[in-house]
N, C-alpha and C positions, 0 to 999 in steps of 0.2 A: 353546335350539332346536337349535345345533350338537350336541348331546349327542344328545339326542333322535333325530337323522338320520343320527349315527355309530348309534348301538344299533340302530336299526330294519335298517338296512345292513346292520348285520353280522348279528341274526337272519336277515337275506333269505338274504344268504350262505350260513350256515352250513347254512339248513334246506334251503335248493337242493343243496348239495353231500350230506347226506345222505339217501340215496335208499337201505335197507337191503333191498331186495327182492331177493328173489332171479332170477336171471333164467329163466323156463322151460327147459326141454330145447327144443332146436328140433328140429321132424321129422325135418329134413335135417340132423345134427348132425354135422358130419366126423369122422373117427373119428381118432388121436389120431395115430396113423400118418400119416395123411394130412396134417395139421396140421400134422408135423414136417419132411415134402417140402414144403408148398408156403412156411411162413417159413423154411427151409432157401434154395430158390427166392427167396423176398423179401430175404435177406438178400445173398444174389449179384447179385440186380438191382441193389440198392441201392449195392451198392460199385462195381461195374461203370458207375452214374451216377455215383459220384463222382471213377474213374479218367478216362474218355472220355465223356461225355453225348451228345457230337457225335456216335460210331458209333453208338449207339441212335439217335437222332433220325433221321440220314443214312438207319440202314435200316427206318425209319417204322414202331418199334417201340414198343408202346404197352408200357412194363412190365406195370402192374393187367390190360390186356386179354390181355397173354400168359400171364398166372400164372392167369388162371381160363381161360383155354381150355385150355391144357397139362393142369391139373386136374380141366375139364370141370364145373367152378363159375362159381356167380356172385356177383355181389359179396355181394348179401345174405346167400346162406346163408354166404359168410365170415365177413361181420361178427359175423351171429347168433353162429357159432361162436366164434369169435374173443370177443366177448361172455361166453360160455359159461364157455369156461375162464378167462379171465383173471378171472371172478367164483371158479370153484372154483381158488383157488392151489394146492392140491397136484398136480392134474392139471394146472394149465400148467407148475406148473414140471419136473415130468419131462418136457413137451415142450421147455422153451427148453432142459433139458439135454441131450435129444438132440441137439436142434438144434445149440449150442455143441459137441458130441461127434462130429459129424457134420464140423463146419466145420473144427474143429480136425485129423482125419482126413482131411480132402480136403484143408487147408494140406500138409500133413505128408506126404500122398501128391506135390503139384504140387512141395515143396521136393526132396524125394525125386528126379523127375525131372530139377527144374533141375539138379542136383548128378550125376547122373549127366551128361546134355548138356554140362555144364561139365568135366567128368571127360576125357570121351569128347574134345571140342576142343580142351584141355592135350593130349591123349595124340599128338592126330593132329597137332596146331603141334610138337609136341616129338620125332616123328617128320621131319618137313618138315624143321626146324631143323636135327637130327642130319646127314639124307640132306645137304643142303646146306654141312653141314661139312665132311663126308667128302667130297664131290665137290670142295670147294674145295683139302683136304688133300692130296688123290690128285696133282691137278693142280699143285697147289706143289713136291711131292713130285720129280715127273719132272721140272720145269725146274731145281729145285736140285741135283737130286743130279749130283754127276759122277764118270764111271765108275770103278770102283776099279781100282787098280793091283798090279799083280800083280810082287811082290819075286823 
C-alpha cells in the first residue's frame, strides 16, 4: 500500500510540474527594453530593502506599487511578461544581461564617485593639516629664535 501512494505521489508530482505549453504572446507584451528598466528598478528596490527597510516603510512606499506606476504598468501585464520571457530563455537572458551590465555600470559609476569624494576630503584634511602646521611652525619660530649677533 506504502509503494502504491509513494508512485501515485510522485506521478502527481511530476505530471503537475510538467506543464510544456507554451505561453501565448501577451497583447500587452513589454518590450525587452522596457523589461530591462523595470528588473533593473526591482533589483534596486530590493537591495535598498535589504540595506534600510525602515526608510521605505517610514516614507510609505509601496516597492511593487511604485515599479508599475513609475512604468506605467500593472501587475498583470508584468507577470504575463515576465511569463513570456522567462518561458523564451534566449530573450530573457539578454535582458538579465543587460540588466547585470546595467548594475554593474551604475556600481562602477557610484564607486567612481565615492573615490573621488574620498579623494577630494584626503586633499582638503591634508590641506587643513598642512595650514595648521605651518601656523604652529611660524609661531614656534618667533618665540625661539633669538636675535643674531653681529661679530
Amino acid at each position: 500500500m506504502k509503494k502504491i501512494i509513494i508512485a501515485l505521489t510522485l506521478f502527481v508530482f511530476i505530471t503537475s510540474c510538467y506543464n510544456s505549453e507554451k505561453p501565448k504572446k501577451p497583447k500587452n507584451l513589454i518590450s525587452k527594453e522596457k523589461m530591462v528598466d523595470i528588473l533593473m528598478d526591482v533589483s534596486l528596490i530590493n537591495s535598498a530593502k535589504g540595506i534600510n527597510k525602515s526608510i521605505i516603510e517610514n516614507n510609505d512606499i509601496v516597492p511593487d506599487a511604485f515599479i508599475y506606476s513609475k512604468h506605467q504598468i500593472d501587475s498583470t501585464q508584468f507577470v504575463l511578461s515576465n511569463e513570456y520571457y522567462t518561458f523564451n530563455l534566449k530573450d530573457y537572458e539578454q535582458i538579465i544581461n543587460k540588466v547585470n551590465d546595467s548594475l554593474k555600470t551604475l556600481r562602477d559609476t557610484y564607486n567612481t564617485l565615492v573615490e573621488k569624494e574620498q579623494n577630494e576630503t584626503r586633499k582638503n584634511d591634508s590641506i587643513k593639516r598642512s595650514k595648521r602646521k605651518n601656523k604652529g611652525f611660524l609661531k614656534e619660530d618667533i618665540i625661539k629664535t633669538k636675535p643674531l649677533k653681529n661679530n
